[in-house]
Biopython code that builds the backbone (N, CA, C, O; Angstrom):
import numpy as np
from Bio.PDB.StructureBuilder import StructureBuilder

atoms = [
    (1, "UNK", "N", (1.512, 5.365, -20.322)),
    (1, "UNK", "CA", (1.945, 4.026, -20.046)),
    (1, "UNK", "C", (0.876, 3.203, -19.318)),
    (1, "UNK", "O", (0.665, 1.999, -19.464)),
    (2, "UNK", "N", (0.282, 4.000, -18.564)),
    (2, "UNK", "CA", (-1.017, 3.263, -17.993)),
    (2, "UNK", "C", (-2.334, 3.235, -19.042)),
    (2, "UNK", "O", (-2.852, 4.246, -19.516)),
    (3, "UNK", "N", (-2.736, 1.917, -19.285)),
    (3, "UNK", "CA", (-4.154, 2.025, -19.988)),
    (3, "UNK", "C", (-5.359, 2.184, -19.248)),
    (3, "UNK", "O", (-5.327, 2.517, -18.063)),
    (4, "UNK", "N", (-6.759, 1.903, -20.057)),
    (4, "UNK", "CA", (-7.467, 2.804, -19.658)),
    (4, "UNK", "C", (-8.048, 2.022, -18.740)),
    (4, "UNK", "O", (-8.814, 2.745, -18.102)),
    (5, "UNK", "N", (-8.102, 0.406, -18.152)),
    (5, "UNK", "CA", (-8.815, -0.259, -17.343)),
    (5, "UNK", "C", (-7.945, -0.231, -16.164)),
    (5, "UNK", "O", (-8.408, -0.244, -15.024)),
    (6, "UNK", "N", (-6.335, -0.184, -16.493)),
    (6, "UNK", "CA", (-5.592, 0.262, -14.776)),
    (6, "UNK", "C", (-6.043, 1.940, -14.225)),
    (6, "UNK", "O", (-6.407, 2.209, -13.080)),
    (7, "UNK", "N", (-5.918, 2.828, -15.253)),
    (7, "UNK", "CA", (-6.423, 4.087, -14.820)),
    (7, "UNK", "C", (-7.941, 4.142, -13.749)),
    (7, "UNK", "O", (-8.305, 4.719, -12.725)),
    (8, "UNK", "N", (-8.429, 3.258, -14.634)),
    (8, "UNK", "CA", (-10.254, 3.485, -14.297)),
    (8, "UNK", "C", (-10.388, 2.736, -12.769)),
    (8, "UNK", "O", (-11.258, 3.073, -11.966)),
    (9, "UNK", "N", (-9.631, 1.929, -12.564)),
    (9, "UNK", "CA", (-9.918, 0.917, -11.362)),
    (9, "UNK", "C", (-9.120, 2.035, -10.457)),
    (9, "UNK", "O", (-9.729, 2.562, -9.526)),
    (10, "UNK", "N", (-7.818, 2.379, -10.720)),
    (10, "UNK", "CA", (-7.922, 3.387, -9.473)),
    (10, "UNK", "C", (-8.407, 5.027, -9.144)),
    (10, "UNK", "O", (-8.181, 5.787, -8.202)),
    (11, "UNK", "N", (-9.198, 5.156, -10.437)),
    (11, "UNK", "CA", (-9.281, 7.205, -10.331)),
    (11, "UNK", "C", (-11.089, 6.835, -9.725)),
    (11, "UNK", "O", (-11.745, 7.807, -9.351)),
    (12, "UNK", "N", (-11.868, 5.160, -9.676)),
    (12, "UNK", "CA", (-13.008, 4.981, -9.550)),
    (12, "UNK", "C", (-13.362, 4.348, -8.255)),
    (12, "UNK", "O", (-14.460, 4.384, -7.700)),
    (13, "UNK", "N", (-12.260, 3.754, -7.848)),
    (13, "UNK", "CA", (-11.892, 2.775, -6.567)),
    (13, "UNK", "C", (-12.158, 3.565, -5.950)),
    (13, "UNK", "O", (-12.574, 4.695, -6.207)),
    (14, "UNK", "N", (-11.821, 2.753, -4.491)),
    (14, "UNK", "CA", (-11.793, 3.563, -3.310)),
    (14, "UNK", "C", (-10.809, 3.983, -2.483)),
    (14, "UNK", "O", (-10.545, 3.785, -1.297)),
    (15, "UNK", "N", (-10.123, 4.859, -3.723)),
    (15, "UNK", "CA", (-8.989, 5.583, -3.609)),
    (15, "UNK", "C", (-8.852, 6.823, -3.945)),
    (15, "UNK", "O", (-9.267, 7.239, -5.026)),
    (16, "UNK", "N", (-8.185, 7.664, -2.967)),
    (16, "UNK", "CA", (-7.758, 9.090, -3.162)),
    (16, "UNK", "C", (-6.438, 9.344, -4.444)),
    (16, "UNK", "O", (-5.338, 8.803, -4.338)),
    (17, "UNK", "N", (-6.800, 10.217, -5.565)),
    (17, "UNK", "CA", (-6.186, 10.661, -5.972)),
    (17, "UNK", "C", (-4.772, 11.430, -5.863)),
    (17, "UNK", "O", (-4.699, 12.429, -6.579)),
    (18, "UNK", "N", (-3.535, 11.101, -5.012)),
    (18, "UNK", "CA", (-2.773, 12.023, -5.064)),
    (18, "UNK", "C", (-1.614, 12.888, -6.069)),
    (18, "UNK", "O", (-1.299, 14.073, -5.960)),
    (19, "UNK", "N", (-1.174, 12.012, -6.934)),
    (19, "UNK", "CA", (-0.603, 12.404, -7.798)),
    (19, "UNK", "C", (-0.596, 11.366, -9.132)),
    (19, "UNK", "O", (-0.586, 10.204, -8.727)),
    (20, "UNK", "N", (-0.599, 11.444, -10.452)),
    (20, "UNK", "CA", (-0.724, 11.031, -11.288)),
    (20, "UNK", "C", (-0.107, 11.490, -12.524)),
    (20, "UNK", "O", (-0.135, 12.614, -13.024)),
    (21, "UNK", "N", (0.609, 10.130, -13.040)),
    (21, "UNK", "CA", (1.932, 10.805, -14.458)),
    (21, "UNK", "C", (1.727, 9.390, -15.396)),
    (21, "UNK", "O", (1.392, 8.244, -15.098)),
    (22, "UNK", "N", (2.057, 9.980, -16.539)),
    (22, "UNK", "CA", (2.523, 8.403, -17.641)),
    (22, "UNK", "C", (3.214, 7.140, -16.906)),
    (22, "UNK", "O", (3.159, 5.947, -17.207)),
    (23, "UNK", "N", (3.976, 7.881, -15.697)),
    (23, "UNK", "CA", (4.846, 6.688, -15.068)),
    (23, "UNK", "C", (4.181, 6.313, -14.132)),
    (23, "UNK", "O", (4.607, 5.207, -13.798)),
    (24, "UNK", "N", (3.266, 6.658, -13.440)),
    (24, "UNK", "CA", (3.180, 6.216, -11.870)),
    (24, "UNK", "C", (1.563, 6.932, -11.548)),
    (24, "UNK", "O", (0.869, 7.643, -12.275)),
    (25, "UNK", "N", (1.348, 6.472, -10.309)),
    (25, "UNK", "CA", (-0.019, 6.902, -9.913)),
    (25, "UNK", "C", (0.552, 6.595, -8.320)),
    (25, "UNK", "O", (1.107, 5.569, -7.927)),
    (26, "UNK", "N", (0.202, 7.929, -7.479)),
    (26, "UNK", "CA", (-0.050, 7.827, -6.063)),
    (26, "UNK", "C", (-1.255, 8.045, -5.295)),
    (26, "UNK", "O", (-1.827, 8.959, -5.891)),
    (27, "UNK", "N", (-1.819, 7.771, -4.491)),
    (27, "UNK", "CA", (-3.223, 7.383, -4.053)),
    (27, "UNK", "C", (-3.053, 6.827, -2.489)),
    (27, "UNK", "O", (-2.033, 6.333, -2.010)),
    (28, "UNK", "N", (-4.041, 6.994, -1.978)),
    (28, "UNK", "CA", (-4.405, 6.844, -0.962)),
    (28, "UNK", "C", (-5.899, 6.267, -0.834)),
    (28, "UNK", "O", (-6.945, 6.620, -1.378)),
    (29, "UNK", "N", (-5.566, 5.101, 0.221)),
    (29, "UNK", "CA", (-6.525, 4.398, 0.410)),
    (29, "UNK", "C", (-7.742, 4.580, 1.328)),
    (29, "UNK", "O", (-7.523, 4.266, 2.498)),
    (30, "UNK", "N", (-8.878, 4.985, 1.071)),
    (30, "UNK", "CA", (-10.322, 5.248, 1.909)),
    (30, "UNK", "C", (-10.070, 4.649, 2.852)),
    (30, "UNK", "O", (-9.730, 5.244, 3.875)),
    (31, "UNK", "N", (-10.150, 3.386, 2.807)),
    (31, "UNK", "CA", (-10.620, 2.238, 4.242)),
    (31, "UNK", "C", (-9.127, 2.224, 4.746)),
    (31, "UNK", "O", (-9.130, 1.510, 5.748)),
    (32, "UNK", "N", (-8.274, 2.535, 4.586)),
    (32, "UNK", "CA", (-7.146, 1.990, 5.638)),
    (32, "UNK", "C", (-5.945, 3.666, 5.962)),
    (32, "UNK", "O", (-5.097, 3.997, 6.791)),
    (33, "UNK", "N", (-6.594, 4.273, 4.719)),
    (33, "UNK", "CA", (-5.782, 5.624, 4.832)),
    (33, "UNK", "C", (-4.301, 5.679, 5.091)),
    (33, "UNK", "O", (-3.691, 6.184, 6.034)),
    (34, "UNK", "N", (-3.841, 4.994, 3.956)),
    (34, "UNK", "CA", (-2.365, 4.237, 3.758)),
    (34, "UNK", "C", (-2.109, 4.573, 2.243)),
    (34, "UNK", "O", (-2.996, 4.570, 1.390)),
    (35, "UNK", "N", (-0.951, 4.827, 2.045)),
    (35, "UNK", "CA", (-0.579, 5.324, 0.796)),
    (35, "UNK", "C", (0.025, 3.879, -0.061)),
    (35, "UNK", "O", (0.222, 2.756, 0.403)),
    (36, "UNK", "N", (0.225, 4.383, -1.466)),
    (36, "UNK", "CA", (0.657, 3.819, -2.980)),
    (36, "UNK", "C", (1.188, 4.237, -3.508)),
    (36, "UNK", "O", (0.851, 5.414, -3.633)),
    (37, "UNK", "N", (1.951, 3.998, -3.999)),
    (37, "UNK", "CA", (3.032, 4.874, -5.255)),
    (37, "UNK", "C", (2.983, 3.519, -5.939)),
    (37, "UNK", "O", (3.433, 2.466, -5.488)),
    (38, "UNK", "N", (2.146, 3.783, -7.511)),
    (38, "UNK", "CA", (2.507, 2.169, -8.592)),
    (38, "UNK", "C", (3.614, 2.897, -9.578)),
    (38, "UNK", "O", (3.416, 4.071, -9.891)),
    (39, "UNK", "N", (4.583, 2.316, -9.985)),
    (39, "UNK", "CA", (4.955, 3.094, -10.664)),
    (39, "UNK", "C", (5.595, 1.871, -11.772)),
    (39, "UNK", "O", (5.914, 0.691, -11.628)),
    (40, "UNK", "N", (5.590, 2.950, -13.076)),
    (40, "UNK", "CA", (5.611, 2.147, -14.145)),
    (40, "UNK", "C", (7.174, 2.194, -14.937)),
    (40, "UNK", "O", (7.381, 3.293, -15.451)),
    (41, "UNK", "N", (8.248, 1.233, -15.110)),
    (41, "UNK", "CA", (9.666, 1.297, -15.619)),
    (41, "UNK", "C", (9.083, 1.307, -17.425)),
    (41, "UNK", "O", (7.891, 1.176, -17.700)),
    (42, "UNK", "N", (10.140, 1.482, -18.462)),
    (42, "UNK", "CA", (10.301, 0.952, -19.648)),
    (42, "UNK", "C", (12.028, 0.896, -19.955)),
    (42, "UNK", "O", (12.543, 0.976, -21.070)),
    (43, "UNK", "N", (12.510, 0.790, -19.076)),
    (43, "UNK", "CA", (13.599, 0.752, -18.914)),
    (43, "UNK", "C", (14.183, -0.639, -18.751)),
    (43, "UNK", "O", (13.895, -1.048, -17.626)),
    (44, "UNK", "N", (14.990, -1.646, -19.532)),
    (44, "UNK", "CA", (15.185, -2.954, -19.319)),
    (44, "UNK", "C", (15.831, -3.574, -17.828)),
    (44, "UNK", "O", (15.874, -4.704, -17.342)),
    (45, "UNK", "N", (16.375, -2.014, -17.311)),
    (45, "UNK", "CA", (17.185, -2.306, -16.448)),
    (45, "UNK", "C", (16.293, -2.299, -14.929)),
    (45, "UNK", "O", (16.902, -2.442, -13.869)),
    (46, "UNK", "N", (14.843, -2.121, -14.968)),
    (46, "UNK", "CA", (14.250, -2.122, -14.119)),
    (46, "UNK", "C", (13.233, -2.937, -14.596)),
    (46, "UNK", "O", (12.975, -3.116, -15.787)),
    (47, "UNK", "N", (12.407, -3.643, -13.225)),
    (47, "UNK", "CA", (11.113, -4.207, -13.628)),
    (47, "UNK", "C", (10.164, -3.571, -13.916)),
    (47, "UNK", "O", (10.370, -2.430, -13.502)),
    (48, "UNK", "N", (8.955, -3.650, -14.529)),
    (48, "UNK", "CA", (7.646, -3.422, -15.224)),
    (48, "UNK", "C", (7.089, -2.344, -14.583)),
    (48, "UNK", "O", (6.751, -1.246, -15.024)),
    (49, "UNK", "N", (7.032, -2.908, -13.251)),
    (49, "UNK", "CA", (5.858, -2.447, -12.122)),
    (49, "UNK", "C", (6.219, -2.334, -11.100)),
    (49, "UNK", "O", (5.918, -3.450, -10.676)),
    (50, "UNK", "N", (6.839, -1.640, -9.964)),
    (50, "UNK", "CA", (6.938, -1.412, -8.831)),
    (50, "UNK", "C", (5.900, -0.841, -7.489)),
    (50, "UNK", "O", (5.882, 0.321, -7.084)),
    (51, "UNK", "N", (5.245, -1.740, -7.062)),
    (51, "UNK", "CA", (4.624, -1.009, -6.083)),
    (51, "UNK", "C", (5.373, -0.800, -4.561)),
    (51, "UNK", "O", (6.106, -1.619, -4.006)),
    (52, "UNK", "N", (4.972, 0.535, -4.058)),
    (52, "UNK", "CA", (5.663, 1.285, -2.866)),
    (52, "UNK", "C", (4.129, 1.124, -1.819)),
    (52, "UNK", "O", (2.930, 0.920, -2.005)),
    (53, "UNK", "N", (4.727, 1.277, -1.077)),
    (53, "UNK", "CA", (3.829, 1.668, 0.418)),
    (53, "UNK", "C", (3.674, 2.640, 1.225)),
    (53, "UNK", "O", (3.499, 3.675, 0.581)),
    (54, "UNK", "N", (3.656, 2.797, 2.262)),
    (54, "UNK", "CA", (3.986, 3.805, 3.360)),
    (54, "UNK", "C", (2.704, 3.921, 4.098)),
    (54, "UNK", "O", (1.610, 3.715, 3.573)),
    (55, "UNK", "N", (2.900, 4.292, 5.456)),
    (55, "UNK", "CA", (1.872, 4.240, 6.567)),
    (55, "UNK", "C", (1.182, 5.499, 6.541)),
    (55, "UNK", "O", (-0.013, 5.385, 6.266)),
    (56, "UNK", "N", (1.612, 6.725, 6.759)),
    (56, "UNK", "CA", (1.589, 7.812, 6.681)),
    (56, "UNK", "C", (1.794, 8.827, 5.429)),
    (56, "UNK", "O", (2.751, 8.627, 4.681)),
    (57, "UNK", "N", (0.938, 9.880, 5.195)),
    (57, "UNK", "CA", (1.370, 10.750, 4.385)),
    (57, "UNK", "C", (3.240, 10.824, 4.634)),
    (57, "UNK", "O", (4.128, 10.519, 3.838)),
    (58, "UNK", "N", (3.337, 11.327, 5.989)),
    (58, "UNK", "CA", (4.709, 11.788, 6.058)),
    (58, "UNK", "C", (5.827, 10.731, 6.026)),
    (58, "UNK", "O", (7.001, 11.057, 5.849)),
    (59, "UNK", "N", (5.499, 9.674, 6.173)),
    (59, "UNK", "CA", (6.232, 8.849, 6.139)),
    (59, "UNK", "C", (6.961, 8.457, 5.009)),
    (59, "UNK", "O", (6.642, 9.223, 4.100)),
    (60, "UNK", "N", (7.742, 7.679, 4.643)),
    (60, "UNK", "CA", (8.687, 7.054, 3.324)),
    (60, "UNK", "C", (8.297, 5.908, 3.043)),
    (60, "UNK", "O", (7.824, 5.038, 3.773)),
    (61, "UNK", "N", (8.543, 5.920, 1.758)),
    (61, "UNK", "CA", (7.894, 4.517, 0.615)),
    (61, "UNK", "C", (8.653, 3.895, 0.527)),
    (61, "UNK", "O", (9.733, 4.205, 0.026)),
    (62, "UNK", "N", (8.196, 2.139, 1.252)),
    (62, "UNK", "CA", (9.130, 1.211, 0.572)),
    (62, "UNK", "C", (8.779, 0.421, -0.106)),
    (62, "UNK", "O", (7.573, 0.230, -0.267)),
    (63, "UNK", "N", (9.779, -0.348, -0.771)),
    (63, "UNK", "CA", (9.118, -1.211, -1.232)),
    (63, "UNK", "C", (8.273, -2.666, -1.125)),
    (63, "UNK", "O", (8.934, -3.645, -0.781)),
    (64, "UNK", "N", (6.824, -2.850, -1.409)),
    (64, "UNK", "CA", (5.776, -3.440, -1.155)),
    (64, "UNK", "C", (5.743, -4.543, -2.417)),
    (64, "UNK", "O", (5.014, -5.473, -2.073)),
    (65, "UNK", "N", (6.118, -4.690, -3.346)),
    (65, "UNK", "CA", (6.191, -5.881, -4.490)),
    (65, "UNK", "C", (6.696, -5.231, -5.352)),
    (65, "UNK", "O", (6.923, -4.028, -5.478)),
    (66, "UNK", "N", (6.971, -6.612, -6.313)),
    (66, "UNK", "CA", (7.626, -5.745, -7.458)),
    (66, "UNK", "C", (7.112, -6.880, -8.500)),
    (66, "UNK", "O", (6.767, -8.003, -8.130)),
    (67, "UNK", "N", (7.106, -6.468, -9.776)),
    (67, "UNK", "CA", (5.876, -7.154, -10.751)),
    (67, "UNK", "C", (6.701, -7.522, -12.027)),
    (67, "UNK", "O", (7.332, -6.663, -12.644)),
    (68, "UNK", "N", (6.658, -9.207, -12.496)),
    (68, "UNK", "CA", (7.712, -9.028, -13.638)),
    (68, "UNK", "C", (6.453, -9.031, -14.744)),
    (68, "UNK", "O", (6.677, -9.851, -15.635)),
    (69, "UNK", "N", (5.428, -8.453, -14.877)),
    (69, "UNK", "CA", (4.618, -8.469, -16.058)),
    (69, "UNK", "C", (3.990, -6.330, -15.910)),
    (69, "UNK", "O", (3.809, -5.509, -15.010)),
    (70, "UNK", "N", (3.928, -6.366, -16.921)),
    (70, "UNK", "CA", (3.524, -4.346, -17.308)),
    (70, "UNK", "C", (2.206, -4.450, -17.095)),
    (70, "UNK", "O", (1.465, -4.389, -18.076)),
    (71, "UNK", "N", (1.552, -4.657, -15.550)),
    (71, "UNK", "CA", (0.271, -5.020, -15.205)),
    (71, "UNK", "C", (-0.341, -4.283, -14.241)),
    (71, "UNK", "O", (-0.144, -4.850, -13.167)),
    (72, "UNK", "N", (-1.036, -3.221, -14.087)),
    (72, "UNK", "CA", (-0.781, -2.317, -12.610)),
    (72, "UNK", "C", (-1.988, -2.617, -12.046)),
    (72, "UNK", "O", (-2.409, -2.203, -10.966)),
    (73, "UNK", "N", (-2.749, -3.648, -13.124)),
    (73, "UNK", "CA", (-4.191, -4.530, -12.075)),
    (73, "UNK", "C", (-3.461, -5.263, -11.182)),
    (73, "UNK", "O", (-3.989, -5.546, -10.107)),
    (74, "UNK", "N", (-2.677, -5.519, -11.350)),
    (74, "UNK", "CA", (-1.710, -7.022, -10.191)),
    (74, "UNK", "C", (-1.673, -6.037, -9.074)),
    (74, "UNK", "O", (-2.070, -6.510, -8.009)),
    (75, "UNK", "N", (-1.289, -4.751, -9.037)),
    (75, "UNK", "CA", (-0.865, -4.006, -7.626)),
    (75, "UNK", "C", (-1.904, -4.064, -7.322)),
    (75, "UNK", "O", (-1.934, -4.784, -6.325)),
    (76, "UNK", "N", (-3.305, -3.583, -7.682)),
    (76, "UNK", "CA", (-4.234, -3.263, -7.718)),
    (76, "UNK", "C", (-5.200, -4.261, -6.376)),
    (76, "UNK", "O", (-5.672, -4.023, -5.264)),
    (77, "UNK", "N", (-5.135, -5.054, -7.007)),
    (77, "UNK", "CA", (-5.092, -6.377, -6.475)),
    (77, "UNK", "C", (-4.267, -6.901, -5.032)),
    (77, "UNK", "O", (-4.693, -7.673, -4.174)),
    (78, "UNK", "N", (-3.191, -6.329, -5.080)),
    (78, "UNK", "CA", (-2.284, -6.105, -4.098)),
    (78, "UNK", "C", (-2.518, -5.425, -3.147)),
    (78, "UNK", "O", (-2.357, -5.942, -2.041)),
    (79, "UNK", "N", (-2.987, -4.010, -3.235)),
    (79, "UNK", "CA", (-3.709, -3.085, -2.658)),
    (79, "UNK", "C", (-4.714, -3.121, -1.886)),
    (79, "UNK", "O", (-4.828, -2.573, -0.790)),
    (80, "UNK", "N", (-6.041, -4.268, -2.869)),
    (80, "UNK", "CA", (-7.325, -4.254, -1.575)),
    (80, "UNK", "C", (-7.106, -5.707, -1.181)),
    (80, "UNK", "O", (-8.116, -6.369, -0.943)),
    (81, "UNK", "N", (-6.186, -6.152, -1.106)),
    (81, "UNK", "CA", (-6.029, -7.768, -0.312)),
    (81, "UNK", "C", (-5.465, -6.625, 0.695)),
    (81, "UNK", "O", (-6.309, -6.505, 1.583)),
    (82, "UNK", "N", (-4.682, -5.985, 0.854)),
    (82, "UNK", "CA", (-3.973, -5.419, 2.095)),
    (82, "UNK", "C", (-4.650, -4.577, 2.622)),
    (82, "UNK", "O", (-4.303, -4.396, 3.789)),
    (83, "UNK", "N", (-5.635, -3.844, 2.238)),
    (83, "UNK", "CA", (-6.536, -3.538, 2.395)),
    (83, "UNK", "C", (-7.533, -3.985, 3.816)),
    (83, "UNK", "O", (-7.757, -3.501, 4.925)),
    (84, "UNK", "N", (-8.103, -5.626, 2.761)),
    (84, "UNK", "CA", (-8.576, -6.060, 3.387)),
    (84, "UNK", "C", (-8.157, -6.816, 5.248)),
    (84, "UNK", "O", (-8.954, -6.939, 6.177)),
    (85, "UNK", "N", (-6.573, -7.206, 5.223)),
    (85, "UNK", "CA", (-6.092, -7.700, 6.180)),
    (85, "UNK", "C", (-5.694, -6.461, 7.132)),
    (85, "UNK", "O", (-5.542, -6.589, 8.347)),
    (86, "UNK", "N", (-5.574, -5.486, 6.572)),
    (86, "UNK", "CA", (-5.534, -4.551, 8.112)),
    (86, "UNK", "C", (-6.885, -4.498, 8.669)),
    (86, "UNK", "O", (-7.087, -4.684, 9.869)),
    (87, "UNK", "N", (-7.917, -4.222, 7.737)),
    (87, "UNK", "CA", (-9.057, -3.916, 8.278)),
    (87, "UNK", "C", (-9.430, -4.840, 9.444)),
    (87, "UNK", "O", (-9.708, -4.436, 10.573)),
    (88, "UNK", "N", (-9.403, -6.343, 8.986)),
    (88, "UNK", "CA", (-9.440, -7.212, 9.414)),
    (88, "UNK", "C", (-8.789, -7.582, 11.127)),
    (88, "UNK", "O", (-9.310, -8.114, 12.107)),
    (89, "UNK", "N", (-7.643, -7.093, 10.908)),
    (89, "UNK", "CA", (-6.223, -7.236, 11.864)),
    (89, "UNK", "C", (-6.613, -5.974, 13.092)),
    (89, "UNK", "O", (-6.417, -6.086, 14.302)),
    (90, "UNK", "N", (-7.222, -4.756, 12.361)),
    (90, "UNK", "CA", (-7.536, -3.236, 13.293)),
    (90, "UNK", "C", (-9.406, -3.810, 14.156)),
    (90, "UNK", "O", (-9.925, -3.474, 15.220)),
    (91, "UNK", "N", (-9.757, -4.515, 13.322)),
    (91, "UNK", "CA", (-11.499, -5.203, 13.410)),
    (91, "UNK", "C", (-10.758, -5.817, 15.242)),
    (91, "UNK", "O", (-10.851, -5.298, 16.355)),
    (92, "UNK", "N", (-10.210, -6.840, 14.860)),
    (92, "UNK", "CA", (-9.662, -7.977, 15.861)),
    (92, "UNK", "C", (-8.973, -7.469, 17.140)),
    (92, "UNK", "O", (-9.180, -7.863, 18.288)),
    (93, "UNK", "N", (-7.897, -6.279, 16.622)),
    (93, "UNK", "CA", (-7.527, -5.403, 17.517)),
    (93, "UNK", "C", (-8.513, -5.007, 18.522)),
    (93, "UNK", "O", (-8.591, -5.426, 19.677)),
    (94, "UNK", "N", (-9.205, -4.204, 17.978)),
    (94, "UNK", "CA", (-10.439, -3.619, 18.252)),
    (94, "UNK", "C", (-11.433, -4.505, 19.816)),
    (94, "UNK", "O", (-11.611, -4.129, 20.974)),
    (95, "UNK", "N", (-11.788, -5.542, 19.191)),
    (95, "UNK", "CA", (-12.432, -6.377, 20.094)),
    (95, "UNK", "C", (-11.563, -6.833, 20.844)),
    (95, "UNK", "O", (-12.036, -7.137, 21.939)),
    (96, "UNK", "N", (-9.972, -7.109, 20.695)),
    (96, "UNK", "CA", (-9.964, -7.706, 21.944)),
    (96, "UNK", "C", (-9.321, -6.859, 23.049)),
    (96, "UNK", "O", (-9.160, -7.545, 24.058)),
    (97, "UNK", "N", (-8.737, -5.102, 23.246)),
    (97, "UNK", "CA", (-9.028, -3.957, 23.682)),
    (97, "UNK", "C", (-10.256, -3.957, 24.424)),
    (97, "UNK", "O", (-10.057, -3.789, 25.627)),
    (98, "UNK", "N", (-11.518, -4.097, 24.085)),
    (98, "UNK", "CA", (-12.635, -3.953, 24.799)),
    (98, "UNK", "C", (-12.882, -4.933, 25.501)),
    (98, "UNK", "O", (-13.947, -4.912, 26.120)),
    (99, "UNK", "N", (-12.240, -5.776, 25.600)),
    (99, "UNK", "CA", (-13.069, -6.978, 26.497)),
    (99, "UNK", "C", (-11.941, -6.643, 27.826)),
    (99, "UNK", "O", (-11.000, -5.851, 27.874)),
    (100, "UNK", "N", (-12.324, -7.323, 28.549)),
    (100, "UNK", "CA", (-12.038, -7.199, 30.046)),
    (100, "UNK", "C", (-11.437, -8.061, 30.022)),
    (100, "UNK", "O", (-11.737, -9.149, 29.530)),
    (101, "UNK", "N", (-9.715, -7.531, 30.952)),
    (101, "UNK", "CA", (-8.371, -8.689, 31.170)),
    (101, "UNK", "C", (-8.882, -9.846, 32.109)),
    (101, "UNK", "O", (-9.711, -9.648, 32.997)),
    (102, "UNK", "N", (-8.433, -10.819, 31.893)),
    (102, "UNK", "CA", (-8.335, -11.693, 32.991)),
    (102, "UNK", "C", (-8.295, -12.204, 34.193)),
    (102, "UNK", "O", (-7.163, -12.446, 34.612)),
    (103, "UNK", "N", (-9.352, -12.490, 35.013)),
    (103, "UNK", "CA", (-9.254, -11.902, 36.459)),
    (103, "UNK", "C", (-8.009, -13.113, 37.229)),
    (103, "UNK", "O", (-7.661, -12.979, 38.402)),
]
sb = StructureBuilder()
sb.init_structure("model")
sb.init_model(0)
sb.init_chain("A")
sb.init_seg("    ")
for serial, (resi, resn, name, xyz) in enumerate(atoms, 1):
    if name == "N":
        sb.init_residue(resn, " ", resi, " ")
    sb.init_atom(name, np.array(xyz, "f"), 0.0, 1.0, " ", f" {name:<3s}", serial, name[0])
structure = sb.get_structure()
């Protein structure tokens, strides 16, 4: 169900492989080390594309978007924008931890 340019962007990305089926692909993200579950319906009674989340390996997947087109570049996409804003958000964290409170 997945073709070969959604496959390639995530088995090449900068993403961990965790599990992978006709329906779905789970992965884990390098830079933020946060999980994915994309998973793919053909079922009318569900949408196209569901992407899941979760903080932790151990933690539980919720749901993170949901896609009315059979597109798993859109999660994809979804993925390193969120990506990018934790990094961003943990960057900011970061600096303002180190600076010295207010006298």
């Amino acid at each position: 169900m997945f073709d070969y340019a959604e496959l390639s962007v995530f088995e090449h990305g900068d993403f961990e492989i965790i599990d992978i089926s006709k329906e779905h692909i789970e992965i884990m993200s390098k830079a933020t080390n946060q999980y994915w579950l994309i998973q793919k319906f053909t079922s009318v009674d569900f949408p196209p594309v569901v992407l899941f989340h979760k903080h932790t390996a151990d933690g539980k997947y919720h749901v993170h978007f949901v896609y009315a087109e059979d597109n798993a570049l859109l999660a994809y996409s979804e993925i390193r924008q969120h990506d990018r804003y934790i990094l961003k958000r943990d960057k900011k964290r970061k600096s303002i931890t180190k600076s010295e409170p207010p006298a």
